[in-house]
NUFI-89317 format. One record per residue: chain; residue number from 1; residue in three letters; y, x, z of N, C-alpha, C, O in turn. Coordinates in nm, 2 decimals. Atoms other than C-alpha are relative to their C-alpha. Example, Ala and Ser with C-alpha at 12.3 -4.5 7.8 and 13.67 -1.06 7.14 Angstrom:
# NUFI-89317
  c    k    r     n_y     n_x     n_z    ca_y    ca_x    ca_z     c_y     c_x     c_z     o_y     o_x     o_z
  A    1  ALA   -0.12    0.09    0.00   -0.45    1.23    0.78    0.12    0.09    0.00    0.12    0.19    0.07
  A    2  SER   -0.11   -0.09    0.00   -0.11    1.37    0.71    0.11   -0.08    0.08    0.22   -0.03    0.09
//
This chain:
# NUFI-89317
  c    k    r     n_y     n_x     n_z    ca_y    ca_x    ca_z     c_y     c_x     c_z     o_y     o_x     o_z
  A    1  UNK    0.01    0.11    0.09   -0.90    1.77    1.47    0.05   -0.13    0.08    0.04   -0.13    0.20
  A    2  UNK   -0.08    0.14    0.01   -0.73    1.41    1.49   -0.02   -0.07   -0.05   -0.02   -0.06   -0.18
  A    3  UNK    0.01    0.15    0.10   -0.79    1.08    1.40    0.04   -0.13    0.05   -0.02   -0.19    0.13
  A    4  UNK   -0.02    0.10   -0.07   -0.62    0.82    1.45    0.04   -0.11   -0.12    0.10   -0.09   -0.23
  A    5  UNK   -0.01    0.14    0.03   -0.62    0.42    1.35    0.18   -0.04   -0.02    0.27   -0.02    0.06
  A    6  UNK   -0.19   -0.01   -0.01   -0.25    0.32    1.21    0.06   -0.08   -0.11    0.06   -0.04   -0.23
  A    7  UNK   -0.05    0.04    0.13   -0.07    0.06    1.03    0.07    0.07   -0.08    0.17    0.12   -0.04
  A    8  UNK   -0.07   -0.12    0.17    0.03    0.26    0.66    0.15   -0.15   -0.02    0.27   -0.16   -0.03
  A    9  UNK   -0.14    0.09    0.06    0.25   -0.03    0.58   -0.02   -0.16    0.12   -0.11   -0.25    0.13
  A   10  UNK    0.02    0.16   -0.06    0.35   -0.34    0.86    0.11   -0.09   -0.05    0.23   -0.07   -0.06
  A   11  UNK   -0.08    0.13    0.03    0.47   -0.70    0.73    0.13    0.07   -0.06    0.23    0.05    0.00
  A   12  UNK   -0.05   -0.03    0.11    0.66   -0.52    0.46    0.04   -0.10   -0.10   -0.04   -0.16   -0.17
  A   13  UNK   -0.07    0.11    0.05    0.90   -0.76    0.29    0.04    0.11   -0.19    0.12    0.20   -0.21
  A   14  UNK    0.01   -0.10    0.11    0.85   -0.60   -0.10    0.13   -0.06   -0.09    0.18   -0.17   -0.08
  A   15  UNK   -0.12    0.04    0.07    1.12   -0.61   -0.33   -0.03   -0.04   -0.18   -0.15   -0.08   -0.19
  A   16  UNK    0.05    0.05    0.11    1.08   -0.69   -0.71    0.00    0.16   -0.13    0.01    0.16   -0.25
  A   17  UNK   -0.01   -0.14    0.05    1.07   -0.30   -0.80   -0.06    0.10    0.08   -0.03    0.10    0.20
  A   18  UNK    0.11   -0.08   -0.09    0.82   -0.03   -0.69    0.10    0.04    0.04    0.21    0.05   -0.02
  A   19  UNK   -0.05   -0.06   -0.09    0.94    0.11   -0.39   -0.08    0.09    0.14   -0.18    0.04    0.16
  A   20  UNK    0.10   -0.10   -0.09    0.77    0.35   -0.12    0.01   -0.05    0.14    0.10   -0.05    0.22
  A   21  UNK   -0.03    0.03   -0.16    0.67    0.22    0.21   -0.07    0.07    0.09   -0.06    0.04    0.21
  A   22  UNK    0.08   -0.07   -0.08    0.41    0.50    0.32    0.01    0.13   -0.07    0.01    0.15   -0.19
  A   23  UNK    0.02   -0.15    0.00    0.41    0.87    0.32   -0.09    0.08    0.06   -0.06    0.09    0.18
  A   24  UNK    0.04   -0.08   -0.11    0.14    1.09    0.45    0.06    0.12    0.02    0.12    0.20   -0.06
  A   25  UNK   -0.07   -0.17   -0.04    0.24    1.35    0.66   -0.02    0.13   -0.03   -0.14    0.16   -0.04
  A   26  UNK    0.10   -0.18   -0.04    0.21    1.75    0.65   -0.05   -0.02    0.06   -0.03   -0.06    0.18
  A   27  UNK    0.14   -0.04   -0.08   -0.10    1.84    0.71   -0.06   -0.12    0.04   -0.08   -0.14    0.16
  A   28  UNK    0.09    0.13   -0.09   -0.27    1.49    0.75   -0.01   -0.09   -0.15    0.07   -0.13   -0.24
  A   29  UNK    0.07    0.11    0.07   -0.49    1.30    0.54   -0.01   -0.11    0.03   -0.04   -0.12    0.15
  A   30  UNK    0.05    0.16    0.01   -0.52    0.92    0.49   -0.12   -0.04   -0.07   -0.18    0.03   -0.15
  A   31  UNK    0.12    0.06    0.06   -0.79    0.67    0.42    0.01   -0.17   -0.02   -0.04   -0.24    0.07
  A   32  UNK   -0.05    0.16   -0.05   -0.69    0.30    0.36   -0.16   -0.10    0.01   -0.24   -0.13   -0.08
  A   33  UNK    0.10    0.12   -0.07   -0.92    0.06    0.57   -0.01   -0.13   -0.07   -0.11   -0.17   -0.13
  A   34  UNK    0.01    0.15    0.03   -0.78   -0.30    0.48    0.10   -0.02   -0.08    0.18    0.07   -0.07
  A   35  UNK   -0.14    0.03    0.01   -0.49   -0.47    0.29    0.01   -0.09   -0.04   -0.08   -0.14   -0.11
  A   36  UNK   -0.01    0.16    0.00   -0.32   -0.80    0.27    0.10   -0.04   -0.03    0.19    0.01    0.03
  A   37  UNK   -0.12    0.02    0.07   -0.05   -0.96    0.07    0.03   -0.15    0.08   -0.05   -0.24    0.13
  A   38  UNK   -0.03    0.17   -0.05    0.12   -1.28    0.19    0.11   -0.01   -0.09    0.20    0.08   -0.11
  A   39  UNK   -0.13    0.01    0.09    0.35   -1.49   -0.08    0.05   -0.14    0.06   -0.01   -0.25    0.05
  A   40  UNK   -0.04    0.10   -0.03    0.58   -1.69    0.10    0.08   -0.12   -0.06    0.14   -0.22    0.00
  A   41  UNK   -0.09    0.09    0.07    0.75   -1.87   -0.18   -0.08   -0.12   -0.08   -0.19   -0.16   -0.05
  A   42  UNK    0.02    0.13   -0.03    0.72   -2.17   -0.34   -0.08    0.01   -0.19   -0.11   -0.08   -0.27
  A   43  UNK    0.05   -0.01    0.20    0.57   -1.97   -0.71   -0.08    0.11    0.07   -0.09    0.17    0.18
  A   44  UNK    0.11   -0.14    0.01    0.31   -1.72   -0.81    0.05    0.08    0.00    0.17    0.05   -0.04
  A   45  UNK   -0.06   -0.11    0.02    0.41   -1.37   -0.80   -0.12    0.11   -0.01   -0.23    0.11    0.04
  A   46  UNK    0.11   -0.15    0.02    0.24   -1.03   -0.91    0.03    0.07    0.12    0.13    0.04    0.18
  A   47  UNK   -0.04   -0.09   -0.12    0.24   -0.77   -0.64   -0.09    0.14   -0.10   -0.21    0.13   -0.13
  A   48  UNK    0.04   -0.11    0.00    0.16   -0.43   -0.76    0.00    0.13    0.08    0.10    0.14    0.14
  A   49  UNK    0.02   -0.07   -0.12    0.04   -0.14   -0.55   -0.04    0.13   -0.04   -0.15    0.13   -0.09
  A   50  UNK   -0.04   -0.17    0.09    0.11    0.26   -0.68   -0.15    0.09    0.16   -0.17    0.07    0.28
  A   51  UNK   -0.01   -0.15   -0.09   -0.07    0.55   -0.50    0.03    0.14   -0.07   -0.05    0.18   -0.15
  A   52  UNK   -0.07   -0.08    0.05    0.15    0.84   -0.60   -0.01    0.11    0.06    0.02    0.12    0.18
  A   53  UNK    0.02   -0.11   -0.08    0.05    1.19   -0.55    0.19    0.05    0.01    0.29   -0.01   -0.03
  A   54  UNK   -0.14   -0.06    0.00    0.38    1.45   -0.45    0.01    0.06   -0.13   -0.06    0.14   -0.20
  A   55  UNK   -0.04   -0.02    0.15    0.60    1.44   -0.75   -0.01   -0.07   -0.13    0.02   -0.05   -0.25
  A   56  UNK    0.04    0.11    0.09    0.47    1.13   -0.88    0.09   -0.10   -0.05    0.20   -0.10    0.00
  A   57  UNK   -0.09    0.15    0.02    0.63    0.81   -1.02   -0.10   -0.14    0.02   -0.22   -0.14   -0.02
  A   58  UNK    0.07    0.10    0.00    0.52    0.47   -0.94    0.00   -0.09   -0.17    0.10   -0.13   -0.22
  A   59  UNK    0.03    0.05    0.11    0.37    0.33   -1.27   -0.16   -0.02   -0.08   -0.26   -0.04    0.00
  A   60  UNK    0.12    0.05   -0.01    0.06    0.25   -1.46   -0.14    0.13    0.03   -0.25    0.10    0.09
  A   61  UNK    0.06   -0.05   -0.08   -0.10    0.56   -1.40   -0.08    0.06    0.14   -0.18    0.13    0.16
  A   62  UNK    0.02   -0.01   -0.14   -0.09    0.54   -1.03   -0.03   -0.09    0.06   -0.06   -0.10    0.18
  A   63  UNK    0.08    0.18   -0.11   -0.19    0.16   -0.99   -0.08   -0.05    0.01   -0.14   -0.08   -0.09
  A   64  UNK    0.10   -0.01   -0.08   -0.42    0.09   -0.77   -0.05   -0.14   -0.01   -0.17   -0.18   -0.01
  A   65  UNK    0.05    0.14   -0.03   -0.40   -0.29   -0.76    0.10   -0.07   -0.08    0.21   -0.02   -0.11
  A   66  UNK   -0.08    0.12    0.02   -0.25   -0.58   -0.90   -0.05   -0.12   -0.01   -0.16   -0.13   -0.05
  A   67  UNK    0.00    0.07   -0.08   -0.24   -0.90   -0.78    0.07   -0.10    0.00    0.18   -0.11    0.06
  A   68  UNK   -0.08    0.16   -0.01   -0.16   -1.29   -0.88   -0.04   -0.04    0.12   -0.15   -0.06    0.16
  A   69  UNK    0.01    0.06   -0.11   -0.07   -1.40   -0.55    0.06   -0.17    0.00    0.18   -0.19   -0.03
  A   70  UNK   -0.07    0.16   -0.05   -0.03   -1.84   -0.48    0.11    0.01    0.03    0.15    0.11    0.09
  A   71  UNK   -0.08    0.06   -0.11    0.23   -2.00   -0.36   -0.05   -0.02    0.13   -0.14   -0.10    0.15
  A   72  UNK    0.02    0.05   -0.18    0.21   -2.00    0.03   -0.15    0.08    0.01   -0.21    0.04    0.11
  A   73  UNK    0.13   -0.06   -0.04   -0.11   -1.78    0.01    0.00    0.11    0.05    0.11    0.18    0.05
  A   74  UNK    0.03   -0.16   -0.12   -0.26   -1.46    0.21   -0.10   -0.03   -0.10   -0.15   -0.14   -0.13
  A   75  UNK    0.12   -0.05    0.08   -0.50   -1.26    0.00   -0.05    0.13    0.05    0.03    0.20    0.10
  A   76  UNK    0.00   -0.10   -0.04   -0.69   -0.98    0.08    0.01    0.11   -0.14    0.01    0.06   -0.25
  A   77  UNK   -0.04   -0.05    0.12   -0.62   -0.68   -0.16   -0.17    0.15    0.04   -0.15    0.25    0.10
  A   78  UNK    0.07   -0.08    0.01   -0.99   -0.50   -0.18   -0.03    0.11   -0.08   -0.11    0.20   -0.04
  A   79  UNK   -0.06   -0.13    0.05   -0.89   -0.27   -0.45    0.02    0.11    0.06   -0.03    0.21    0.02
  A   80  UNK   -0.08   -0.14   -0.02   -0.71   -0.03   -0.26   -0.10    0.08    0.12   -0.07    0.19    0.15
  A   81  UNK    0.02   -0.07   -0.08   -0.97    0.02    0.02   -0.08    0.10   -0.04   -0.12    0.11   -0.16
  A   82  UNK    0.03   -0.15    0.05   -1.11    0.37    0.05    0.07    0.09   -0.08    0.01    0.20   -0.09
  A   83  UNK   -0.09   -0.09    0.08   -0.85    0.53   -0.16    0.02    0.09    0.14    0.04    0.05    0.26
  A   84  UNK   -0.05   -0.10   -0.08   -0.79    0.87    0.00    0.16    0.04    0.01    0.19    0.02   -0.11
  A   85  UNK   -0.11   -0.05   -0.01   -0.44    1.00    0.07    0.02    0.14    0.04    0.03    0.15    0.16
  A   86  UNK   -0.05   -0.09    0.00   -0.35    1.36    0.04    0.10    0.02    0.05    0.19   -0.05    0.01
  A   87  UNK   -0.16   -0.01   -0.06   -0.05    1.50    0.25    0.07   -0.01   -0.11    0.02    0.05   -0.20
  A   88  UNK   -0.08   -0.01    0.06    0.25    1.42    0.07   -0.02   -0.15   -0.08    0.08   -0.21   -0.12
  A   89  UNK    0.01    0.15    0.09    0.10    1.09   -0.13    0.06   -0.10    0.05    0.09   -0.11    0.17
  A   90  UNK   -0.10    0.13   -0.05    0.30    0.77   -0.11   -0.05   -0.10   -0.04   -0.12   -0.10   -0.15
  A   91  UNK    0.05    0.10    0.11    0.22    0.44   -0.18    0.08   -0.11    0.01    0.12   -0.16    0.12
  A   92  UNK   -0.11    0.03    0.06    0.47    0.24   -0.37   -0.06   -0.20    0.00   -0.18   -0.22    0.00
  A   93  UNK   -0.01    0.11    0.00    0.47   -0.15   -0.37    0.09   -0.09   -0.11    0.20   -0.04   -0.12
  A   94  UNK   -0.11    0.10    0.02    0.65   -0.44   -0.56   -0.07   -0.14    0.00   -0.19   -0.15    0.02
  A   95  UNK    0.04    0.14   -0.05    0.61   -0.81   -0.53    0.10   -0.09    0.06    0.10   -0.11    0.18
  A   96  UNK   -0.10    0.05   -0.09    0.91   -1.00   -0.48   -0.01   -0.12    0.09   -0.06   -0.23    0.06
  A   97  UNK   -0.04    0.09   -0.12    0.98   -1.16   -0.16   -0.16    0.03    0.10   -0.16    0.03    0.22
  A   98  UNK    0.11    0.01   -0.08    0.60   -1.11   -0.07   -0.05    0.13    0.11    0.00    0.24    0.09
  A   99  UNK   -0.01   -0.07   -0.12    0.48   -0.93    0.25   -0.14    0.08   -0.01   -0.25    0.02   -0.02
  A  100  UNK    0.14   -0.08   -0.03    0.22   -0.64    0.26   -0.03    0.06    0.14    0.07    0.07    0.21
  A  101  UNK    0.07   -0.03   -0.06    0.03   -0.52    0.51   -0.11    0.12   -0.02   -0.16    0.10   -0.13
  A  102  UNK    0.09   -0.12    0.01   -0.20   -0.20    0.53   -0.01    0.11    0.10    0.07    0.20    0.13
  A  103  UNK    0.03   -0.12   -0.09   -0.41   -0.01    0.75   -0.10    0.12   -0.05   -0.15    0.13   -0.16
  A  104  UNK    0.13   -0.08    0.04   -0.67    0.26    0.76    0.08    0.12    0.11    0.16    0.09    0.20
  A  105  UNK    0.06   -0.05   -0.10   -0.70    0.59    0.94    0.09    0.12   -0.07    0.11    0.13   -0.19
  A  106  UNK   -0.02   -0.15    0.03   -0.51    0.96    0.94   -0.08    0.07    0.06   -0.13    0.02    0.16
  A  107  UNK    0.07   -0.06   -0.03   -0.70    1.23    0.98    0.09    0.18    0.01    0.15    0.23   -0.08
  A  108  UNK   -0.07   -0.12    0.04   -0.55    1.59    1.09   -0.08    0.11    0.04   -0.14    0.12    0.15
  A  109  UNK    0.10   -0.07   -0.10   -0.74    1.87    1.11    0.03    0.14    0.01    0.12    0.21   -0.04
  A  110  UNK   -0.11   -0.13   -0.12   -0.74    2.16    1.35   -0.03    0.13   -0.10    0.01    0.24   -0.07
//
């Protein structure tokens, strides 16, 4: 068994269309710890946050979070903690221009 501590997604620059910035691996479970949106622009923006089993699409079925983020603000996104991850799960992002962050823990066992 294995467990290790691991940014899932670092300072992640999101685009304005779900897109996938984490995969767990074969054979390895996830567990998301923390996560944190930063909007560097000069408007509000939505950020939405997918967890997609394998074979999924990012959409409303699979969203985890959403999220009016400020202008010029850092939010924490406590929605998504504790969500488990399944090998093969992804988790999909949009939010234009704004930057995610997300950690938590894999787990592989022997």
């Amino acid at each position: 068994m294995t467990t290790k501590y691991r940014e899932m997604v670092a300072a992640a620059t999101l685009t304005g269309s779900a897109v996938s910035y984490y995969t767990a691996p074969a054979g390895t479970y996830g567990a998301i710890h923390a996560g944190s949106i930063c909007n560097p622009t000069g408007a509000v923006v939505t950020i939405n946050i997918y967890k997609v089993p394998t074979g999924g699409a990012a959409g409303s079925p699979t969203k985890i979070a959403s999220k009016a983020v400020g202008a010029g603000a850092t939010i924490a996104v406590p929605e998504i903690v504790n969500h488990k991850l399944e090998p093969g799960t992804q988790l999909f992002a949009d939010g234009l221009a704004c930057t995610l962050n997300i950690s938590g823990v894999e787990y592989v066992p022997s």
